[in-house]
N, C-alpha and C positions, 0 to 999 in steps of 0.2 A: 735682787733684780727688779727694774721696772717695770710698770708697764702705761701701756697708752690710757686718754681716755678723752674727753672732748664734754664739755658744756657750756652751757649759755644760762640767762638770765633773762625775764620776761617781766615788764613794766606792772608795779601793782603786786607783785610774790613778794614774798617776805625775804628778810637776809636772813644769814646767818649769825649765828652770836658770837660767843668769845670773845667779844670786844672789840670787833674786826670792823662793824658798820663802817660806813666813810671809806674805809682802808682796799675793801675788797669786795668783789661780787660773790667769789666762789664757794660754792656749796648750798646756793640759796634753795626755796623753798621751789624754785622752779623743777629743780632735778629731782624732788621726790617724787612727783608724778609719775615721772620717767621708767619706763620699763624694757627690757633688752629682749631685741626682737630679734638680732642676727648677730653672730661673733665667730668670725674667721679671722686667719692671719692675716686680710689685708680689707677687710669690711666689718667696721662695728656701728648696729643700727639702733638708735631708742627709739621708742614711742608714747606717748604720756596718752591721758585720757579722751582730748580733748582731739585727737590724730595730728597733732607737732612730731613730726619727724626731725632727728639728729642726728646725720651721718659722720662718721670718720673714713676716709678711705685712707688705707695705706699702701705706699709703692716701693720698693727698691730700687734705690737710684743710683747702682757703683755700691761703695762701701757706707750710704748713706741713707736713708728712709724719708722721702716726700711722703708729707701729711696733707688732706684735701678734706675741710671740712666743712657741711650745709646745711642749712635747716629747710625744711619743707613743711609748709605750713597745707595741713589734708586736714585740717579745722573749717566748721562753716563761720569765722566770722574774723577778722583782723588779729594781728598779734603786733604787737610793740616787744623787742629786741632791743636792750640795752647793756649786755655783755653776752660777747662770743667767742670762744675760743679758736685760736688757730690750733693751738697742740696743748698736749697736757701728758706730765708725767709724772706719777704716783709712787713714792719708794726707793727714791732714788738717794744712795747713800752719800753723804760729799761732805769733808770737811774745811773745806775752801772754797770760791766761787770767781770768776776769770768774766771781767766785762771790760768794754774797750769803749772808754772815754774820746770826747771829739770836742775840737773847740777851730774856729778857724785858723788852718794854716798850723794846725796842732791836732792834726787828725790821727786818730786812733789809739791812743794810749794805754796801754794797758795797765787796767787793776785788776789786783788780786788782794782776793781780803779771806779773812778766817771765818765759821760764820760765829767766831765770838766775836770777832772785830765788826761784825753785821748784827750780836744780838739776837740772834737768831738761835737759841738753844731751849731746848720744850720748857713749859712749866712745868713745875714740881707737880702739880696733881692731871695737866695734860686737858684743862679746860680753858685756856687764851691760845688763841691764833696769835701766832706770831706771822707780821708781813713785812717782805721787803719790795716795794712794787717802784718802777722806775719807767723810763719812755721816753714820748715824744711828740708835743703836739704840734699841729703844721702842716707844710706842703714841703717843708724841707728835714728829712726823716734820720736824718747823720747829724743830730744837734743835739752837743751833751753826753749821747750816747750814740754808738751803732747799735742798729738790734740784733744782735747777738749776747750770747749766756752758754758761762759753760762749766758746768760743776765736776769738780774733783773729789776723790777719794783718794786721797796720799795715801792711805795704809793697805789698800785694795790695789794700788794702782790702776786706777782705771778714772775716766774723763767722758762725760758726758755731755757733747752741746747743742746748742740751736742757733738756725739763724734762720729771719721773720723776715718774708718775701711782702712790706710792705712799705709802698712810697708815701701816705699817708700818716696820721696817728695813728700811734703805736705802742704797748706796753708790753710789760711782762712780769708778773710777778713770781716771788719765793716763797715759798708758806711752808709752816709746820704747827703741829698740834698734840695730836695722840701719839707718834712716836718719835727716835731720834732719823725721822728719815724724811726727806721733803717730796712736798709736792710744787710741779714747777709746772706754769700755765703762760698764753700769751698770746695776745690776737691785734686785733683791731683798740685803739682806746676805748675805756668802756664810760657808759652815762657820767659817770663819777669823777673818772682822769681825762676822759676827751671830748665830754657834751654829747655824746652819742647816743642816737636811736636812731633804730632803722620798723619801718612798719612794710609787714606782709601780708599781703590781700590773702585771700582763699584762693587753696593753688599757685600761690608764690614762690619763689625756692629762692635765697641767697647764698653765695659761697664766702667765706673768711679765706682772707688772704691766706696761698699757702705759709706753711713752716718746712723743713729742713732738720732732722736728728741725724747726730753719727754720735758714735762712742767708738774709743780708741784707749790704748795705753798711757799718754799722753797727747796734752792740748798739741804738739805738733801737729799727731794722727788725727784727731778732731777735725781742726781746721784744713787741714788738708783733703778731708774726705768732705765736707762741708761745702767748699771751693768746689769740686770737682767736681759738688753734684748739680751746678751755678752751667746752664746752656745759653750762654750769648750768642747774638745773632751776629755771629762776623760777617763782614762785607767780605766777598772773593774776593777783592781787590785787598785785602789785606791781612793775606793769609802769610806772611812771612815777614814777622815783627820789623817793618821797613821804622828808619828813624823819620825823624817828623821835624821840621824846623817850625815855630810858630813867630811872626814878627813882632808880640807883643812889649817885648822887653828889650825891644831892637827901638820901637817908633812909641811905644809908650800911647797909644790911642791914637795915633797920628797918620795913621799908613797913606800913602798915595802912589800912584803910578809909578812916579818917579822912583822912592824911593824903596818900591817892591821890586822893580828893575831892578835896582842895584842889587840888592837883596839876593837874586835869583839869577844874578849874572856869576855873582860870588859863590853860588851853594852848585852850579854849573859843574858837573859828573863828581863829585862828591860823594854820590850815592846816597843820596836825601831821597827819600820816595813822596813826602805830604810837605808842601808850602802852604803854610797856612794864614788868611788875613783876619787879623783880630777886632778887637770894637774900633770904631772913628771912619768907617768907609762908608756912611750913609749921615742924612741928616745936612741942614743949613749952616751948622753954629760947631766949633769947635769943642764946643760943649758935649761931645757925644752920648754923654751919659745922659743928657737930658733930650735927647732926640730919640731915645729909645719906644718903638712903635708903630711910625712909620712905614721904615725902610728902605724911604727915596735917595738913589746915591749921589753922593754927594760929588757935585758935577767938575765943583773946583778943584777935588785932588783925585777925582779918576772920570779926566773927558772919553764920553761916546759911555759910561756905563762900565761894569764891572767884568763886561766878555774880552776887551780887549787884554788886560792885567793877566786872566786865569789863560787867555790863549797863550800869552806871552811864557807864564810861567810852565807850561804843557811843552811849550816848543825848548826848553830848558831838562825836559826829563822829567817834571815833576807835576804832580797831581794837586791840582787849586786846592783851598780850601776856602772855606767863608765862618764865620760868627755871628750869630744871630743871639736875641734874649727873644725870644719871640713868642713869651708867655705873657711878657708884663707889656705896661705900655708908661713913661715918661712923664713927665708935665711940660714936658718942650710937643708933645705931640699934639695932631689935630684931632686926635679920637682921645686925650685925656679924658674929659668929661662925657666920654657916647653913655649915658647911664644904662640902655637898653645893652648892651654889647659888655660890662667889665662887673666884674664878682663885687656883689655888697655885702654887707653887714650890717644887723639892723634897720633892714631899709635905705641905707645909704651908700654910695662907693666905698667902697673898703681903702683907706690908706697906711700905706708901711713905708715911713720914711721919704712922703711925696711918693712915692711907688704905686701906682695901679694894676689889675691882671687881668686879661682878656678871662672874659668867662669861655673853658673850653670847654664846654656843654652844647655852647650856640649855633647853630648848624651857620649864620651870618660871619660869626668868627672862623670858624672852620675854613669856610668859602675865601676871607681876606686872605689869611694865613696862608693858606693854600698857594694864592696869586701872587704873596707879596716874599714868601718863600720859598717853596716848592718852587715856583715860575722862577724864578732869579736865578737857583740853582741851577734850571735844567736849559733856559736859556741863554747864561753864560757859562756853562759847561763844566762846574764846581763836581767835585769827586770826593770833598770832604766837610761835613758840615758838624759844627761846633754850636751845641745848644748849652748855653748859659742859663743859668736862672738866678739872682741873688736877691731873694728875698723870702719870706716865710708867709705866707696868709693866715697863720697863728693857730689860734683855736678852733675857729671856724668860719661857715659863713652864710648865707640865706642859698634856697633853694631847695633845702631839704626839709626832711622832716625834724631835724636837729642840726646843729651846727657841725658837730662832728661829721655828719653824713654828709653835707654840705662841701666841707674840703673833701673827703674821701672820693665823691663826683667827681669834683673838680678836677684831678688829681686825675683822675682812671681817662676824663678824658682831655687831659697834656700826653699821656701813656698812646691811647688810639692814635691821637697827631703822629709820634713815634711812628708808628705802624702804617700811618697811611703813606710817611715817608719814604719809608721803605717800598711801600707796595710802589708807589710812582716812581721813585727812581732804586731799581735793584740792586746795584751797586753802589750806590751811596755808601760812605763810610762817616760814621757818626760815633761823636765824641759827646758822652755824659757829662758836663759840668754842672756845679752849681757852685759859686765862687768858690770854685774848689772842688772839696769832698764833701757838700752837706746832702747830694743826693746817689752815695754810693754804697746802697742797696741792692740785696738781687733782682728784684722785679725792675728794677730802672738798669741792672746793667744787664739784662737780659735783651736790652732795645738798642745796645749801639756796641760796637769795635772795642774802643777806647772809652777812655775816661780820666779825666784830671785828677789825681790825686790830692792834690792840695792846690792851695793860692801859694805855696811856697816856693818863690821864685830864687832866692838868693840867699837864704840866711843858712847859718850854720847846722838847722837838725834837721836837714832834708831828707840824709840817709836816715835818722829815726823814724819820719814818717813813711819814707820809702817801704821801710820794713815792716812798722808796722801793718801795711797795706795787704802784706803775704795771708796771712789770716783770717781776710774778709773778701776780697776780692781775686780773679786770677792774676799773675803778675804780669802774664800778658797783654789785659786789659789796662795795665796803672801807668801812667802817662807821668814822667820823674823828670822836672825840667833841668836843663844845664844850662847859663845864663853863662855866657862868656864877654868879659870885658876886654878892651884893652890893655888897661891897666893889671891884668891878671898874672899874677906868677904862675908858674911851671905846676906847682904844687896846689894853688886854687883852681886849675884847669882839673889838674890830675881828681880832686876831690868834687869836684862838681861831675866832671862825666863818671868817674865811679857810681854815683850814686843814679843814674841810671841804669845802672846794670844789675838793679832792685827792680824794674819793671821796663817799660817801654821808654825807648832815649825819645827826647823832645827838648831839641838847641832852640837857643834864643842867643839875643845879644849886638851885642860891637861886630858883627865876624868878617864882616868888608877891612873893619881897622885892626884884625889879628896879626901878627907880624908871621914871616914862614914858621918859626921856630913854635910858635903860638899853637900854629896851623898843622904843626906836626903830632904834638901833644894832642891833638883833637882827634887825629885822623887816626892814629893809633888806638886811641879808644875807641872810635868808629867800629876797625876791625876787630878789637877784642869783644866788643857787643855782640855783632854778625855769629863769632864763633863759638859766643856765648849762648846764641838765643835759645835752641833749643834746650837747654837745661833752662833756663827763664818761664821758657813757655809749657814744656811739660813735666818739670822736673815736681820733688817734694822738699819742702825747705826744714832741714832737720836741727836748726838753731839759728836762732835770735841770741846773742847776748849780747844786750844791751845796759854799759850802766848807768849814763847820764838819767837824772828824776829830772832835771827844769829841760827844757825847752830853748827859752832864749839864752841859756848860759850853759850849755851841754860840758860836763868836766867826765872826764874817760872815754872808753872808746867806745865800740861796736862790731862786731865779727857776726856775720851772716854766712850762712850756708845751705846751699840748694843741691839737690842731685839728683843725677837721671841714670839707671843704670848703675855702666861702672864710673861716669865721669860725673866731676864734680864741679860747682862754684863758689868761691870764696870769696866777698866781699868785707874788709876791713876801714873802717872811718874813725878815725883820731879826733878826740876834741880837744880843750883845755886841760893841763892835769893830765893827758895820756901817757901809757902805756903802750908798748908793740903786744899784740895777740896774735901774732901770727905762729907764736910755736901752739896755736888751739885747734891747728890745723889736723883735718882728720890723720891719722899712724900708717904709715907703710904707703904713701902716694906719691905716683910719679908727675912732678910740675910738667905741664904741658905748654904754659902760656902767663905770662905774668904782666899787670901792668900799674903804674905809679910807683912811688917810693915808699912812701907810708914808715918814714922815718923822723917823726915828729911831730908836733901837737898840729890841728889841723890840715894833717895829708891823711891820703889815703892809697891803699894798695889792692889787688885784687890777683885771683888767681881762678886758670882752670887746673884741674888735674883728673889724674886715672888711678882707682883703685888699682894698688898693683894683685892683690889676691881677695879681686871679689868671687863674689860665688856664680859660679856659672849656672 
């Protein structure tokens, strides 16, 4: 059995050996100081010579354990901080390890490796640290990796994971030494992997971003208790998983009055709850992407402003929405170059791809933002706001005492903006993007409704990333687009709206030019969402199996399965090379409701049912 423990590292202490220098912080020369001054089941306190206080607090969250850890510097003179842990666990036995890989539009992947396949087996005499250390550097914290880790013990059966409540850099390492059992740490990037240092005056206290432990039977129970223990801040307004049209892949960056009309003449009692306006509704130049910063609307494709469109679309039944990027700022804008106002590096504006980023530290940016946001939303009467971010601020950047601390600022405050949103307009309903899934972490999806799972709008492994979304996020919160063309057979309808019935439906598309027969096939899946939802939204998803390994060439299928109670959800997606899996359907259940065909490579089929003899 495990157990907890918590350290840090202190600029100027010695490392540790074994070979590890470079590789690792832990165990340095810092923690011998160290002496335990309090240990209960939910409070563990060190104290070193010098009065450096190290707390751990721990909480029970559901079936899952919030860690809360801070240092408190009761020293009379500064301390420099350059590794601190969020969580730590000591003894933990596992001979597999389960990390979920992210790439754009290719989010969440799962690997699992052995830890020979890691390397990771003691030395013969038990004096080389072995390390597996992995992360995240940036403002965009789903890059490469989610933070998450979760170790198995196949012979024990039993599953161990975490997930790292941090929007910033981030790591986590796997280490072993003296026996065949590991130790597993993981916080904030440390001096070594993220440039970081933080200094605390006398009487200072900093907290590390929380962690999250569950342990289960299986990674199902893991992550499901892991999710569960994830409090988003839902809007009231969007307390009953309503579907969502967005026009982005309807107008392609183009949107105007006119044709958000149409748009919203067509989705007319439908039972769409969120019409949403995507990038191109501000700025001079069609060039939208390079107008980004601003915010002035663009007068030629929506005259008088952006209140008459969201009235329009309100008096249709449905609740505006708006898009904003409103961290960064363009090189088409007039505050490109404000040097006082945007994040440097080195002394200079920071650039990422011609990309700039408003410094959110600045109480001046706060104030535009404010006006050129907040005010837009609340005086044209928007009910849904969609915050994009598509770019990374990298390693780091000036304003702190290190680079890493630098973004970590940065970062905490775009999170407060969040918040101040909220507090000014209360019902607002907000959508986490960041081209995609590069910011869907708990701490950022703890600040909005919804969130974008991926930039995957059309291509064939939506339901792989759908699914894999179950794991890390709630599926209530995962926004799975359906992109309807014209052009579209009976069977790419069927397979596109299936695969929102992995998270939150969100149409896009042709839907003005669907033919009735199109229109049918859509509306039907509508209602098997609706009678779906609540297993979506509180259900536990008791298989993934998925066999496609590529992505862009997906060969076999996918069968997912959620359940609440005694009823169930079964999602099936055919790719190239399939197979039917639907006799993998759970034994002894009564079909309630079925929709698609899922008789062929590229269809898909789905089902609800009722255990006939659950347990009461």
């Amino acid at each position: 059995m495990f157990h907890f423990f918590s350290e840090m590292k202190l600029v100027g202490d010695g490392y540790a050996g074994g070979f590890s220098c470079g590789m690792t912080m832990h165990n340095s020369q810092t923690m011998e100081d160290f002496q335990m001054v309090e240990d209960t089941p939910s409070v563990t306190a060190r104290v070193n010579s010098r009065g450096v206080r190290l707390i751990e607090r721990r909480v029970q969250d559901g079936e899952a354990i919030r860690i809360q850890v801070s240092v408190e510097n009761g020293s009379d003179a500064p301390i420099t901080l350059e590794m601190l842990t969020s969580f730590g666990l000591k003894g933990v036995s596992s001979d597999r390890i389960h990390r979920l890989q992210s790439c754009w539009s290719a989010e969440g992947k799962l690997r699992t490796e052995t830890m020979e396949d890691l390397h990771m087996e003691v030395s013969w005499n038990r004096c080389a640290q072995r390390v597996e250390k992995f992360g995240n550097v940036g403002s965009m914290p789903v890059r490469k990796y989610f933070p998450f880790l979760a170790l198995e013990d196949s012979i024990g059966h039993r599953v161990v994971g975490v997930q790292l409540y941090c929007a910033s850099s981030w790591q986590m390492e796997l280490l072993c030494k003296e026996d065949e059992t590991y130790t597993v740490i993981g916080g904030i990037a440390d001096g070594d992997f993220g440039q970081w240092r933080k200094e605390l005056q006398p009487g200072e206290r900093f907290e590390a971003p929380e962690a999250v432990v569950a342990e289960g039977e299986t990674l199902y129970d893991v992550c499901d208790r892991l999710v569960k223990a994830q409090h988003p801040d839902i809007s009231e307004a969007d307390d009953r998983m309503g579907i969502l049209f967005n026009e982005y892949c309807t107008t392609w960056g183009n949107p105007s009055y006119d044709n958000l009309k149409k748009i919203a003449d067509r989705l007319e009692g439908k039972g769409v709850q969120f019409l949403v306006i995507d990038s191109g509704w501000y700025g001079l130049s069609d060039r939208w992407w390079d107008c980004i910063g601003d915010w002035d609307v663009n007068e030629k494709r929506f005259p008088g402003g952006m209140k008459p469109i969201a009235d329009y679309i309100r008096s249709k039944g449905m609740i505006p929405g708006l898009w904003f990027e409103m961290e960064s700022v363009a090189s088409g804008s007039v505050h490109y170059n404000d040097e006082d106002l945007l994040v440097r590096k080195d002394g200079v504006i920071l650039n990422v791809g011609g990309r700039h980023f408003w410094d959110m530290e600045n109480p001046k940016v706060v104030e535009y933002l404010s006006e050129k946001v907040i005010g837009q939303l609340k005086t044209s009467g928007f009910g849904y706001l969609k915050v994009d971010y598509n770019d990374t601020m990298g390693m780091g950047c000036d304003g702190a005492e290190s680079p890493g601390e630098g973004v970590r600022r940065k970062v905490e405050g775009s999170k407060e903006f969040f918040r101040k949103i909220k507090r000014d307009i209360p019902d607002i309903v907000i959508e986490n993007c960041s081209s995609g899934g590069h910011r869907l972490e708990p701490s950022m999806m703890a600040l909005a409704s919804q969130a974008s799972f991926s930039d995957a709008h059309e291509i064939p492994s939506i339901p792989l990333i759908a699914a894999n979304m179950h794991r890390v996020i709630p599926p209530a919160q995962s926004q799975i687009w359906a992109v309807l063309r014209a052009k579209d057979s009976r069977k790419r309808i069927q397979y596109s709206i299936a695969a929102t019935f992995l998270g939150r439906m969100c149409l896009s598309g042709e839907i003005y030019d669907l033919s009735e027969e199109q229109w049918q096939q859509v509306e039907q899946g509508m209602d098997f969402y609706r009678k779906a939802a609540p297993i979506i939204r509180h259900g536990k998803t008791i298989l993934i199996q998925a066999e496609p390994t590529g992505y862009n060439h997906p060969r076999g299928q996918q069968l997912v399965l959620r359940e609440l109670g005694d009823r169930g959800l079964a999602v099936m997606h055919r790719f190239e090379q399939s197979g039917d899996v639907s006799d993998s359907l759970p034994p002894d259940v009564e079909i309630l409701m079925s929709y698609g065909d899922g008789d062929s490579d590229f269809s898909a089929k789905a089902w609800l049912y009722r255990k006939k003899h659950a347990a009461l």
